[in-house]
Backbone as CSV, one residue per row, in Angstrom:
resi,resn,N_x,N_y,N_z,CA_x,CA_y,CA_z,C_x,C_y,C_z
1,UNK,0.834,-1.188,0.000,0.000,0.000,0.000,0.870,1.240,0.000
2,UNK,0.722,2.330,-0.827,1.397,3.074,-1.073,0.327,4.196,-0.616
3,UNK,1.165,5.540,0.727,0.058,6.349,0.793,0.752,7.718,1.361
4,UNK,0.546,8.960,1.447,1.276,9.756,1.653,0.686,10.855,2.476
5,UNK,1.250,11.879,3.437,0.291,12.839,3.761,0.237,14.036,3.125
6,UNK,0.561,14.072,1.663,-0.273,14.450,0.724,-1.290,14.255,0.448
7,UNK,-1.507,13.196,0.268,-2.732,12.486,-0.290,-4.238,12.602,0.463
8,UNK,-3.959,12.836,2.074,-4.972,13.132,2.881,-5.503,11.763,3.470
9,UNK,-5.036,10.507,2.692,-5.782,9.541,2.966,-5.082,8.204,3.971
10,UNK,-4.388,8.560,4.977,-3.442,7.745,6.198,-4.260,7.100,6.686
11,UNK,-5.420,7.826,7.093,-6.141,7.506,8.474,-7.369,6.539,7.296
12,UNK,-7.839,6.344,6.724,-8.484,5.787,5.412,-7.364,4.193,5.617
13,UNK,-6.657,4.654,5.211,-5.905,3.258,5.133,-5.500,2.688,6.263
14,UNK,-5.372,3.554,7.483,-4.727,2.666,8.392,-6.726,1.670,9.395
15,UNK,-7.829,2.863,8.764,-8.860,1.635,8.722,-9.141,0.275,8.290
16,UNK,-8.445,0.714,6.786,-8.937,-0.376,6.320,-7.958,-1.692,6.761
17,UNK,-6.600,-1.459,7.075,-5.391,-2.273,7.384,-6.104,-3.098,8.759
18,UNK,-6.673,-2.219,9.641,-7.123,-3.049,10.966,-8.218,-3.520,10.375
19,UNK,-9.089,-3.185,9.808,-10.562,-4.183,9.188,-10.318,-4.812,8.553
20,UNK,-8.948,-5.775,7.949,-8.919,-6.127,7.071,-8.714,-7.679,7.532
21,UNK,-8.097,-7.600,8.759,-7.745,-9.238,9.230,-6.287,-9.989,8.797
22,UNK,-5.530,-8.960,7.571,-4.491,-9.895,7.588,-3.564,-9.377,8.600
23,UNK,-2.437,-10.608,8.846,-1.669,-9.966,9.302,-0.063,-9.035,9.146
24,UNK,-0.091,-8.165,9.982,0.635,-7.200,10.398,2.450,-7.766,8.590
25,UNK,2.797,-8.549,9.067,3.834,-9.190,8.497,3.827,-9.443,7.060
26,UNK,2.309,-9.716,6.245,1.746,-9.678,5.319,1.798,-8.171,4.220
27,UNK,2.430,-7.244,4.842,1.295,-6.205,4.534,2.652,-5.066,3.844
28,UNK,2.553,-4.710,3.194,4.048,-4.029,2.818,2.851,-2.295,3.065
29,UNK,3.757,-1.566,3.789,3.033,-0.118,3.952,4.110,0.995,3.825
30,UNK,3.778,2.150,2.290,5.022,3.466,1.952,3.771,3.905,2.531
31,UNK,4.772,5.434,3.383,3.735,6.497,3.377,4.985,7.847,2.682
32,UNK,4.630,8.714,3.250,6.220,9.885,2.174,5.995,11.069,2.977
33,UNK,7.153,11.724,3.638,6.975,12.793,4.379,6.984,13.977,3.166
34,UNK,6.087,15.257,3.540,6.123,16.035,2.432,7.183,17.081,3.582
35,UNK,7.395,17.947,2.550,8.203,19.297,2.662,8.257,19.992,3.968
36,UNK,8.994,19.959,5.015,9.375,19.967,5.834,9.793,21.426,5.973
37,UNK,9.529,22.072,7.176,9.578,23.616,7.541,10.963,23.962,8.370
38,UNK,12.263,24.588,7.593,13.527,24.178,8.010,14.158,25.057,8.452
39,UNK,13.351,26.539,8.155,13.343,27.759,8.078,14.335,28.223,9.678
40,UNK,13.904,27.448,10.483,14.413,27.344,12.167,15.536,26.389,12.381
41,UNK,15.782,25.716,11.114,16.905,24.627,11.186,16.578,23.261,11.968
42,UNK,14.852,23.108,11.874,14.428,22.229,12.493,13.951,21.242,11.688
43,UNK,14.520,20.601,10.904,13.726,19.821,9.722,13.890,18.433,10.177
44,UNK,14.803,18.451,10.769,15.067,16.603,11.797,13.772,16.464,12.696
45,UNK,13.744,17.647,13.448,12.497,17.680,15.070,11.269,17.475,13.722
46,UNK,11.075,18.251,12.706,9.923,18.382,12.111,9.442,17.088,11.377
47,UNK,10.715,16.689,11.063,10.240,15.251,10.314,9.826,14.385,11.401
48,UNK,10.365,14.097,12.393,10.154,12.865,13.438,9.158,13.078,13.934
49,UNK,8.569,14.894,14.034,6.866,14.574,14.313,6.138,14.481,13.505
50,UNK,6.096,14.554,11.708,5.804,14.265,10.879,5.358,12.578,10.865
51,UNK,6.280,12.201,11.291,6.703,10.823,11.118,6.086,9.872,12.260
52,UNK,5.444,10.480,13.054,4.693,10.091,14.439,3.681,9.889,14.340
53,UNK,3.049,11.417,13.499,1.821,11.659,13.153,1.159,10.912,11.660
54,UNK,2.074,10.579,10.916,2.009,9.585,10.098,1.921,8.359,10.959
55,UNK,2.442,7.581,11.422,2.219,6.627,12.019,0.866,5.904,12.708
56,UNK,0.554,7.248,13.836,-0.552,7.449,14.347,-1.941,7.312,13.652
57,UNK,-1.314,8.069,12.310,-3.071,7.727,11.726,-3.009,6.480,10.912
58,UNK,-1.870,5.893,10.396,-1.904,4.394,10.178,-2.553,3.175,10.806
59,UNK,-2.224,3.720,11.937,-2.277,2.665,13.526,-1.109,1.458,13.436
60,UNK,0.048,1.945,12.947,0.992,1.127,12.984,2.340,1.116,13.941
61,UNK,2.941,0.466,14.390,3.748,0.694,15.058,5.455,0.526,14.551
62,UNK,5.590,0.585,12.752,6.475,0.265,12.121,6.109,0.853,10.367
63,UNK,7.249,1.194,10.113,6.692,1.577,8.704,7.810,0.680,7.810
64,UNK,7.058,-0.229,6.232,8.251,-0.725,5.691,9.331,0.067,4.850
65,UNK,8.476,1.044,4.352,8.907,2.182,3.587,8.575,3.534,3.835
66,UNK,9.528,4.219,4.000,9.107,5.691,4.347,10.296,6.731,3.228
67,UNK,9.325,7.496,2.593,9.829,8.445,1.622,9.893,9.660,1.717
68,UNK,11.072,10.456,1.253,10.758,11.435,1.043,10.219,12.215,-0.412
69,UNK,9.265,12.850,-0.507,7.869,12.907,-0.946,8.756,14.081,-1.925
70,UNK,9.314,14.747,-1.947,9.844,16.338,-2.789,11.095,16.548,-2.491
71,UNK,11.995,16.414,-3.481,13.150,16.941,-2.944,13.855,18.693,-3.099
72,UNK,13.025,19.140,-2.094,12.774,20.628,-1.971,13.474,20.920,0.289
73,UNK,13.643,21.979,-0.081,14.106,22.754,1.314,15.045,21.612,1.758
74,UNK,14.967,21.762,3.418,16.375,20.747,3.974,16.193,19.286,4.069
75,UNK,15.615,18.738,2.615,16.187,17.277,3.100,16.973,16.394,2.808
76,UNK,18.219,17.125,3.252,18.964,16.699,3.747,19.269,16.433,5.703
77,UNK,18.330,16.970,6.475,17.889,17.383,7.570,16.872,16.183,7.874
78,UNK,15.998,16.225,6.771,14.895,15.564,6.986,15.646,13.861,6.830
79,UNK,16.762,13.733,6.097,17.126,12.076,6.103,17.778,11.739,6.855
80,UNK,18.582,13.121,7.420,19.740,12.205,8.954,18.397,11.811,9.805
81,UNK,17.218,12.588,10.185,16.365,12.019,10.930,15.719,10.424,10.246
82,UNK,15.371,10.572,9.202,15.034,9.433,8.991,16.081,8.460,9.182
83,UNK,17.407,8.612,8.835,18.394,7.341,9.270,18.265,6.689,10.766
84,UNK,18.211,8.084,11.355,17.478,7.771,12.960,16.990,7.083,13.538
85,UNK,15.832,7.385,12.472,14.534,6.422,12.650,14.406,5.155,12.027
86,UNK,15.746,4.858,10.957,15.501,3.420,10.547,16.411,2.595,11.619
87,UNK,17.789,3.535,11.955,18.301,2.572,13.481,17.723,2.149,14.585
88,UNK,16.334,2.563,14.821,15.624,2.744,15.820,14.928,1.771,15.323
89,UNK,14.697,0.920,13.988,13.796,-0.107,14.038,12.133,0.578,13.566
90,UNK,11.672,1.804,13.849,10.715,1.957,13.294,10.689,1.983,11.768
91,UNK,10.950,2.339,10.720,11.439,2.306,9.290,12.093,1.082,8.916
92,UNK,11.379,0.063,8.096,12.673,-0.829,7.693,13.188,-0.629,6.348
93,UNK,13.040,0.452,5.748,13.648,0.745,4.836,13.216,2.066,4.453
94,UNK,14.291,3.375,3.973,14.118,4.719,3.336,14.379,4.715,2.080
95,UNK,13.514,5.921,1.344,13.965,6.383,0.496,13.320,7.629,-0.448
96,UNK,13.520,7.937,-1.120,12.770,8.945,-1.977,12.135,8.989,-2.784
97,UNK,10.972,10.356,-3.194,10.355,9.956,-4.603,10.801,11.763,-5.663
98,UNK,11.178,11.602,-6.620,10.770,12.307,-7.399,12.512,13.152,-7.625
99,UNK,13.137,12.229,-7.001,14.582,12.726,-6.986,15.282,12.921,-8.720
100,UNK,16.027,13.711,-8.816,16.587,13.448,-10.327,17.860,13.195,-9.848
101,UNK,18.989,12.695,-11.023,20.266,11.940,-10.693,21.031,12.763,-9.871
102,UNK,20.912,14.539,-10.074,22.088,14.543,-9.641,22.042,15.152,-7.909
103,UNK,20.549,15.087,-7.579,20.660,15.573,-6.057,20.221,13.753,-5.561
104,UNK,20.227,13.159,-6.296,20.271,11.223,-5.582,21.458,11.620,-5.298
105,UNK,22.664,11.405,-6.601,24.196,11.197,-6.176,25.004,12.236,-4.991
106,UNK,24.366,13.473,-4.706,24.617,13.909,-3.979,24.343,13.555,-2.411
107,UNK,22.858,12.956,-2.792,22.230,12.695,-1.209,23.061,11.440,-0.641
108,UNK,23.686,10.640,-1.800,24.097,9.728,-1.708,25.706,9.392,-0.838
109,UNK,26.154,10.346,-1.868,27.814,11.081,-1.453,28.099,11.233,0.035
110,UNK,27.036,12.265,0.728,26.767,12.508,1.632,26.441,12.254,3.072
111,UNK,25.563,11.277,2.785,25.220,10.460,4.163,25.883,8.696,4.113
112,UNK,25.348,8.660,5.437,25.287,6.881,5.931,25.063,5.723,5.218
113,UNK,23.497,6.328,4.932,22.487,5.374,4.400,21.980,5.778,2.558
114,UNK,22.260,4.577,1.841,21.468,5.064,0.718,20.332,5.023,0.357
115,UNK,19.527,5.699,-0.369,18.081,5.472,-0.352,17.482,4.075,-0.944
116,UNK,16.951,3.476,-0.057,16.445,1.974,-1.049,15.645,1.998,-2.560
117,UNK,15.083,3.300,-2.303,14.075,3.285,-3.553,14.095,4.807,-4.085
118,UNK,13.649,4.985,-5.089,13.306,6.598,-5.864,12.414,6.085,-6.888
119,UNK,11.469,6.858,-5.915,10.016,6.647,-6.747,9.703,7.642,-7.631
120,UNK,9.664,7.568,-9.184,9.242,8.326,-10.166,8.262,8.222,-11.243
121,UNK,8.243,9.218,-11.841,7.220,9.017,-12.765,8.009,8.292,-14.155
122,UNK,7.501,7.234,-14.187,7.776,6.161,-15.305,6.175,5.603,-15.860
123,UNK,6.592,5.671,-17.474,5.691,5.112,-18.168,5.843,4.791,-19.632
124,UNK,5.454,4.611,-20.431,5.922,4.574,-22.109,6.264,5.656,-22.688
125,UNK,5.703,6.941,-22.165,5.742,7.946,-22.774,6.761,8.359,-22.204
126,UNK,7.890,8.397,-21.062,8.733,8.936,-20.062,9.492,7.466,-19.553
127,UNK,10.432,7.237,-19.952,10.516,5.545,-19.703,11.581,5.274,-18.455
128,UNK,12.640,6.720,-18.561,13.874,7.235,-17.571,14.737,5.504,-17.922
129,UNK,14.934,5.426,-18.903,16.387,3.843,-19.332,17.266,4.319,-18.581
130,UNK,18.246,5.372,-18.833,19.543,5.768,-18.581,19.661,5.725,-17.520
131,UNK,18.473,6.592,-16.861,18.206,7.040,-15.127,18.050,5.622,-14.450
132,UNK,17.214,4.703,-15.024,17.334,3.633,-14.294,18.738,2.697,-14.058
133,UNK,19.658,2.716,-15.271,21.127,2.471,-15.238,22.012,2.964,-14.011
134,UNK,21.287,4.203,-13.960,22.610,4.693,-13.416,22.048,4.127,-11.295
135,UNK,20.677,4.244,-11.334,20.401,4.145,-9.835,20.401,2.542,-9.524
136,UNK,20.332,1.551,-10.928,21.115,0.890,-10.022,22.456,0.275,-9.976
137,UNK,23.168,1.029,-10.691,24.504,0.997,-10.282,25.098,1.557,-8.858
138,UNK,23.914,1.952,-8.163,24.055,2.996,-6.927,23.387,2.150,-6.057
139,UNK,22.556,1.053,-6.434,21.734,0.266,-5.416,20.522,0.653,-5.274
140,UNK,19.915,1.884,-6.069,18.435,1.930,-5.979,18.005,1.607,-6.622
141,UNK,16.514,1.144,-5.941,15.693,0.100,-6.453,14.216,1.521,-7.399
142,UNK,14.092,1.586,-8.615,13.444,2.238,-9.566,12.161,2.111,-9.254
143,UNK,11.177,2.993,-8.551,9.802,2.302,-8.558,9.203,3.269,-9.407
144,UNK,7.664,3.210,-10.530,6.810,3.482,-10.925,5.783,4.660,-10.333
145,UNK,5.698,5.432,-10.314,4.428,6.306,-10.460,4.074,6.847,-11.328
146,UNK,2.396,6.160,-11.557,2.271,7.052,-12.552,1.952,6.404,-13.978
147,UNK,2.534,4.996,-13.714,2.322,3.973,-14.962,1.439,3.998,-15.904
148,UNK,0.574,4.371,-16.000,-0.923,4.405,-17.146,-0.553,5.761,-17.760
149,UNK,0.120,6.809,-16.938,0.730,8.382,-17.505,-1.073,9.122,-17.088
150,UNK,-1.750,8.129,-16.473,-3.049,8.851,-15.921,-4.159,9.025,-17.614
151,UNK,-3.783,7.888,-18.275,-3.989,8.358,-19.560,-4.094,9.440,-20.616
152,UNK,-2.888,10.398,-20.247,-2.658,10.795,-20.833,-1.845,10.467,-22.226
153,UNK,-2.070,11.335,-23.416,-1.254,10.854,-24.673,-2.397,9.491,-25.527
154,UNK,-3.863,9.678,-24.760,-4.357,8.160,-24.843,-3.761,7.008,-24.980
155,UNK,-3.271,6.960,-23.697,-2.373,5.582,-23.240,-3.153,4.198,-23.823
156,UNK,-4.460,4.384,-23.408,-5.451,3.331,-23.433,-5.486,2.687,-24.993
157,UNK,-5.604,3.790,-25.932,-5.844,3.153,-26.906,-4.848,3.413,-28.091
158,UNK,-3.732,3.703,-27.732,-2.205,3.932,-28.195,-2.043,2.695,-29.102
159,UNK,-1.935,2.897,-30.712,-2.056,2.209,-31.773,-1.197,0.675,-31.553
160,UNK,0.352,1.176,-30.869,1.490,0.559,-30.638,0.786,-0.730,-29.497
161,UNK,0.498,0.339,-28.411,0.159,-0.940,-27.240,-0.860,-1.670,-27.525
162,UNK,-2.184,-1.021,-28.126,-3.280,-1.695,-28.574,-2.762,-2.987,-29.312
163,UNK,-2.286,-2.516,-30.336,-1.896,-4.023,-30.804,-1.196,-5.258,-30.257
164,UNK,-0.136,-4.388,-29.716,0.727,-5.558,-28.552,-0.041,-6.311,-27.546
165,UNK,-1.000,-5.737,-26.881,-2.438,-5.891,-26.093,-3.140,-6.937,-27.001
166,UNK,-3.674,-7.073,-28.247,-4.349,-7.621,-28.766,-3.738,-8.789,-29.433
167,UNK,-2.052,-9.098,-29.653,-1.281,-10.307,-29.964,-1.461,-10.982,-28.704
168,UNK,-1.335,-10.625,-27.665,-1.547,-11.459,-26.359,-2.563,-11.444,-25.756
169,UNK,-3.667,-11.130,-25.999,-4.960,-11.349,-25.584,-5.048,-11.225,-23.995
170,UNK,-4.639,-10.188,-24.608,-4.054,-8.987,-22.938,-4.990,-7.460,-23.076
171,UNK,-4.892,-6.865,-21.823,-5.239,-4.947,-22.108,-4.029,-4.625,-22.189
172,UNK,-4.249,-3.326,-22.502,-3.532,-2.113,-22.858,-2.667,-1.870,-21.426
173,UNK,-3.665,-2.590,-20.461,-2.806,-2.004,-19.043,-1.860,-2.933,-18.465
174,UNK,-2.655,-4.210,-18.666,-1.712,-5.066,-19.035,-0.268,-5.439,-19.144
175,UNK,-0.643,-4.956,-20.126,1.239,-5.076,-21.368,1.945,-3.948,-20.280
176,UNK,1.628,-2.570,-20.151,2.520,-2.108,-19.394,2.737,-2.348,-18.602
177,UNK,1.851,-2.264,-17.243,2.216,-3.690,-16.373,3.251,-4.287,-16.646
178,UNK,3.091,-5.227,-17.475,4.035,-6.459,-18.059,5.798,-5.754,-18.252
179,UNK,5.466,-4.927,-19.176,6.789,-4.303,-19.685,7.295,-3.524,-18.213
180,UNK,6.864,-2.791,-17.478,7.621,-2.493,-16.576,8.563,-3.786,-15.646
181,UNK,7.543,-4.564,-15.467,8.063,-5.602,-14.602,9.164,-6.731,-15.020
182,UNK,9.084,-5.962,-16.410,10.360,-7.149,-17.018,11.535,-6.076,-17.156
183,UNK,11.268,-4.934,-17.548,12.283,-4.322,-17.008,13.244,-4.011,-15.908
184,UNK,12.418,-4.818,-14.364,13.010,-4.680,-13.312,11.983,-3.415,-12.843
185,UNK,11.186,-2.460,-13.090,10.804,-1.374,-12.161,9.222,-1.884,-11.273
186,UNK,9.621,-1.564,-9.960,8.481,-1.889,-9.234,7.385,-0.795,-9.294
187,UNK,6.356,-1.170,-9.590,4.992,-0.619,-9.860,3.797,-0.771,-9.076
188,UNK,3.335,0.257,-8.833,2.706,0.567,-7.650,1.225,1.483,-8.796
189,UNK,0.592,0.693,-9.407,-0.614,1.132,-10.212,-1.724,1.681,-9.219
190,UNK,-2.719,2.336,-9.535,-3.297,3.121,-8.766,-5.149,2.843,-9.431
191,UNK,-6.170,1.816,-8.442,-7.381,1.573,-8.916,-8.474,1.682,-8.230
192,UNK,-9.358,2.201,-8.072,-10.695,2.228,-7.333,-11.869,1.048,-7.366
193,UNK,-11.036,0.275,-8.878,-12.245,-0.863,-8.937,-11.536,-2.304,-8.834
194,UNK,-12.547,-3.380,-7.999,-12.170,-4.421,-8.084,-11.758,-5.324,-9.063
195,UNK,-12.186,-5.155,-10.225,-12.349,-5.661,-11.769,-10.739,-5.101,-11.767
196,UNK,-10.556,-3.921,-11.971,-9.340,-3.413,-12.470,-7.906,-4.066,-11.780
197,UNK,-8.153,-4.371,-9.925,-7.170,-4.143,-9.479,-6.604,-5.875,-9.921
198,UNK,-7.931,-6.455,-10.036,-7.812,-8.078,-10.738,-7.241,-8.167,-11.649
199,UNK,-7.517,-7.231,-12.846,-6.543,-7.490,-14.174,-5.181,-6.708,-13.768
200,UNK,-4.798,-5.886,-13.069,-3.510,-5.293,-12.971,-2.732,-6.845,-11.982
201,UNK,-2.977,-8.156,-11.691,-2.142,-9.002,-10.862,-2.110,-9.493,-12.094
202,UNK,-2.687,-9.741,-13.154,-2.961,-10.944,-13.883,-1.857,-10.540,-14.711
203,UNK,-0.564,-10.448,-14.796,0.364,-10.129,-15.804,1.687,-11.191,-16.031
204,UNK,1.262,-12.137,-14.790,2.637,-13.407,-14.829,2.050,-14.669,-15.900
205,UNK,1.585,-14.269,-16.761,0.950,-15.670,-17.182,1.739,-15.634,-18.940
206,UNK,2.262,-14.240,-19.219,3.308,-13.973,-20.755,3.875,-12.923,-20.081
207,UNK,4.580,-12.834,-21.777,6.030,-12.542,-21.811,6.202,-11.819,-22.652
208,UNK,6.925,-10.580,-23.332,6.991,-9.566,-24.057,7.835,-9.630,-24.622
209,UNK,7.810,-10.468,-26.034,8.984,-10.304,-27.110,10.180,-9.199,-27.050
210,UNK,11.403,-9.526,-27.364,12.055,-8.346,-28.115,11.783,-7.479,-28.675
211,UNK,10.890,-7.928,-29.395,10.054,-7.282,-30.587,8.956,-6.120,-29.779
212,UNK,8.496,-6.634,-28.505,7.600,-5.666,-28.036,8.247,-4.881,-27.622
213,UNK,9.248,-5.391,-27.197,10.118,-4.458,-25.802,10.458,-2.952,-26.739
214,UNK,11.093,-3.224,-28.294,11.376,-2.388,-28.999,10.820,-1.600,-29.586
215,UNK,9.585,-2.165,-29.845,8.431,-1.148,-29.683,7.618,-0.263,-28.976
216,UNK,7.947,-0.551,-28.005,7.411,0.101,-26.473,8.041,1.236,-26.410
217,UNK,9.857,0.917,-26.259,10.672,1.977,-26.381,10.609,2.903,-27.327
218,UNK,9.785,2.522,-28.750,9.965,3.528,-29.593,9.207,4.745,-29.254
219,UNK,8.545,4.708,-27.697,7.283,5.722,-27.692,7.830,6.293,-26.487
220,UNK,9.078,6.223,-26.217,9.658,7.675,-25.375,9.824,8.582,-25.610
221,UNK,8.826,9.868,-25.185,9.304,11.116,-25.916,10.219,12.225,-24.644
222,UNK,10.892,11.064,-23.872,11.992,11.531,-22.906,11.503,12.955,-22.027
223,UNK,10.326,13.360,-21.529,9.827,14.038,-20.907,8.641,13.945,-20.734
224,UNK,8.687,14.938,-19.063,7.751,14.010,-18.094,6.208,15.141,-18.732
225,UNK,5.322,13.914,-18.702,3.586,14.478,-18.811,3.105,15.331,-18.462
226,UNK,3.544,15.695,-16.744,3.072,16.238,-15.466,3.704,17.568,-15.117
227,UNK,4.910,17.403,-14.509,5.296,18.490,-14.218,7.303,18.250,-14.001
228,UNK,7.771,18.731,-13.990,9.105,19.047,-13.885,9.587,19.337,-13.054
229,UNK,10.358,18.196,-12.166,10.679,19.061,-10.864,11.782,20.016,-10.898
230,UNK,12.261,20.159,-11.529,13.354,21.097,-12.140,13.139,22.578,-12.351
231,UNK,11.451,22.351,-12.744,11.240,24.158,-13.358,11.055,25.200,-12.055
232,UNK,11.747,26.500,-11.982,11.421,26.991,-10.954,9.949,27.132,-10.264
233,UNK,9.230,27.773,-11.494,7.695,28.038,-10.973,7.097,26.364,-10.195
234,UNK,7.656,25.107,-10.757,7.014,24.255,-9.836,7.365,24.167,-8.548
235,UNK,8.705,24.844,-8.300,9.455,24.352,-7.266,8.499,25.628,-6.089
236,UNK,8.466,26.812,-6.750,7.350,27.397,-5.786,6.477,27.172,-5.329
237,UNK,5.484,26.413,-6.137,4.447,26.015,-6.324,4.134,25.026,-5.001
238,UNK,5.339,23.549,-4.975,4.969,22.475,-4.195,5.427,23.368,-2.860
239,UNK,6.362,24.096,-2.685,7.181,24.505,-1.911,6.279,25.410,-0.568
240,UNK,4.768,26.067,-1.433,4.070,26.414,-0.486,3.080,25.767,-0.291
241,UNK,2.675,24.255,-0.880,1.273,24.000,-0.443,2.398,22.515,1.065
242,UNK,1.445,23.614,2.109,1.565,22.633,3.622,0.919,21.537,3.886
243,UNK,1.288,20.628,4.555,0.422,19.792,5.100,0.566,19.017,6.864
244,UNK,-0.052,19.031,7.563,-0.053,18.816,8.807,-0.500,16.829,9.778
């Protein structure tokens, strides 16, 4: 379960986790600290109550993954605390989302601990090959957000995948699915319906030619759908919306 206090929805999930009956050990749970107020040089104190209060509305007493959500203001502040907190046994694993190579290799350079994961936006249209080369030559593990591109570019009925979809008597969502996971990137798809979240498991049963793989790739147009974490005006943008 992937969930963030962005998202608004902790306390949502940490319901459904206790109504749910499985157990505790079963259950893989990211949540992602957002943007941290450092202004006082307090971004360690701020994350660890961040990180409490995340917890709290989980109802968990351990997190498997904990991210950082923007790599904006001090976090670098915000990860010595999290290293903290993974020596301490609450965190069994850190890492980031939305990082680009060269503040990873820096964050990297820098501290103790490397980040287990950097969660980005990957999809056909934005595929990040190189970027994935290089993080894991560094030991990070590449995860997915974002995979369908939210259908944008009409993912759904994209001439290329449609057909690849229709040699394997597969969907459209399918095959990507498929193609990420043979690439090595962990994917974390995003569904409201039961039907859907059924066909997004159903992807171990084929296999994606050469032939697909090369076709898939032909539909990188090497920039992201959404937004850029790079451009100043976004960096304002995330930089003032708070969350508590």
């Amino acid at each position: 379960m992937d969930t963030a206090v962005s998202y608004g929805n902790e306390e949502a999930v940490g319901r459904a986790i206790a109504a749910s009956g499985v157990a505790r050990e079963e259950l893989f749970v990211t949540t992602k600290l957002w943007i941290q107020d450092s202004r006082d040089g307090a971004a360690e104190d701020a994350t660890k109550r961040s990180f409490d209060a995340s917890l709290n509305r989980l109802g968990l007493d351990y997190l498997d993954l904990y991210l950082i959500h923007q790599p904006f203001d001090d976090y670098y502040g915000e990860w010595r605390a999290m290293q903290d907190l993974h020596r301490q046994g609450l965190i069994r694993a850190i890492g980031v989302a939305n990082f680009y190579p060269d503040r990873l290799v820096d964050l990297i350079e820098h501290n103790e601990i490397a980040p287990a994961v950097n969660q980005i936006e990957t999809h056909p249209f934005f595929q990040r090959s190189d970027y994935q080369e290089q993080m894991t030559a560094l030991g990070v593990q590449i995860q997915s957000w974002g995979p369908f591109a939210e259908g944008r570019n009409n993912l759904f009925t994209d001439p290329t995948l449609t057909a690849i979809a229709d040699a394997h008597g597969k969907s459209v969502a399918q095959v990507v699915l498929r193609w990420l996971t043979e690439r090595g990137v962990v994917v974390i798809p995003k569904s409201v319906r039961p039907e859907r979240m059924a066909e997004n498991f159903d992807i171990f049963d084929f296999t994606l030619s050469d032939e697909d793989m090369a076709r898939i790739a032909g539909l990188d147009a090497g920039a992201s759908l959404f937004f850029d974490h790079r451009d100043p005006e976004m960096v304002r943008r995330l930089s003032s919306r708070k969350y508590t």
